[in-house]
N, C-alpha and C positions, 0 to 999 in steps of 0.2 A: 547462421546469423540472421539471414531473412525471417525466418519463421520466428525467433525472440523479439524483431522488430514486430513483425505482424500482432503478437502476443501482445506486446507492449502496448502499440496502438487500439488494441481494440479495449483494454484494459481501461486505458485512456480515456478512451468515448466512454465507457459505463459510468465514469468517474464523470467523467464532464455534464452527463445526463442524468448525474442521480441516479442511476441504475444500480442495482446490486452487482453485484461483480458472480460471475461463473464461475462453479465447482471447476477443481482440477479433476479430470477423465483417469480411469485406471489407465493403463499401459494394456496397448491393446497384443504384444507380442516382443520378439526379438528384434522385427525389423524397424521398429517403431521406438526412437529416442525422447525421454521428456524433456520438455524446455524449460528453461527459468530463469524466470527475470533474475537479473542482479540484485545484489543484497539492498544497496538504499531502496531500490525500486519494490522489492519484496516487500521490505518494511511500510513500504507507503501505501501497497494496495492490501494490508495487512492491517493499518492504522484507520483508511477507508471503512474495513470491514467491521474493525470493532467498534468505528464513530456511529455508520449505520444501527449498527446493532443495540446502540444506547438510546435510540431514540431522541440523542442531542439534535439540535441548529448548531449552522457552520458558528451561527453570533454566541451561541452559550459556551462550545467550546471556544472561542476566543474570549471571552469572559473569565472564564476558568484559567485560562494561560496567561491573562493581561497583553494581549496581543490584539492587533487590530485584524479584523474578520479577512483582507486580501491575505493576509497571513498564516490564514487557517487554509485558503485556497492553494495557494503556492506548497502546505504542505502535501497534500494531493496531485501536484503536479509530477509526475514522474519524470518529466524533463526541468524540473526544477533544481538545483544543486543544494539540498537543505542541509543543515548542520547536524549531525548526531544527536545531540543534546538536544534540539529542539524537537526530533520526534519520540526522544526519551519523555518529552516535557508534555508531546501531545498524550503520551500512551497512558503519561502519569496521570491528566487531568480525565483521563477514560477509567480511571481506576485498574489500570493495565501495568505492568512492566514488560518490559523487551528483556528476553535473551538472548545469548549466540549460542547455537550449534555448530561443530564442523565435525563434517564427513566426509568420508574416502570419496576423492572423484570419479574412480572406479565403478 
């Protein structure tokens, strides 16, 4: 649980500083578990990634959602509680769609 917090936090700061966000590391062995954010939190440092990559402002993507720009913030917030729908609505205005996967926990 510490080290997902850690994850999260540092995740966090990238996002708070406009920073790209860090690759995921292979798996370095047996002894070695990978961590992972929770699903809304995945989606939102995932939403992050594709905003970056568009080249958008926080203001054009609230433009494109009819949402006011704290709103664009708050979806980036990983301690935020966001609605589904609304980061369906950010991914849309990214030219993105969200799917779900599920895999064996195993």
């Amino acid at each position: 649980m510490m080290a997902a917090a850690l994850l999260q936090t540092m995740i966090q700061k990238h996002i708070r500083d406009g920073e790209p966000l860090p690759k995921a590391s292979r798996l370095r062995g047996r002894k070695y578990r990978l961590i992972r954010l929770p699903a809304m939190q995945g989606a939102k440092a995932e939403l992050y990634r594709q905003f970056r990559a568009s080249g958008l402002r926080k203001i054009d993507l609230a433009s494109r959602m009819g949402i006011p720009k704290t709103v664009v913030d708050r979806l980036f917030d990983l301690d935020h509680q966001t609605r589904m729908n609304q980061i369906e609505a950010a991914f849309e205005a990214l030219g993105k769609r969200i799917g779900i996967v599920v895999e064996n926990a195993a």
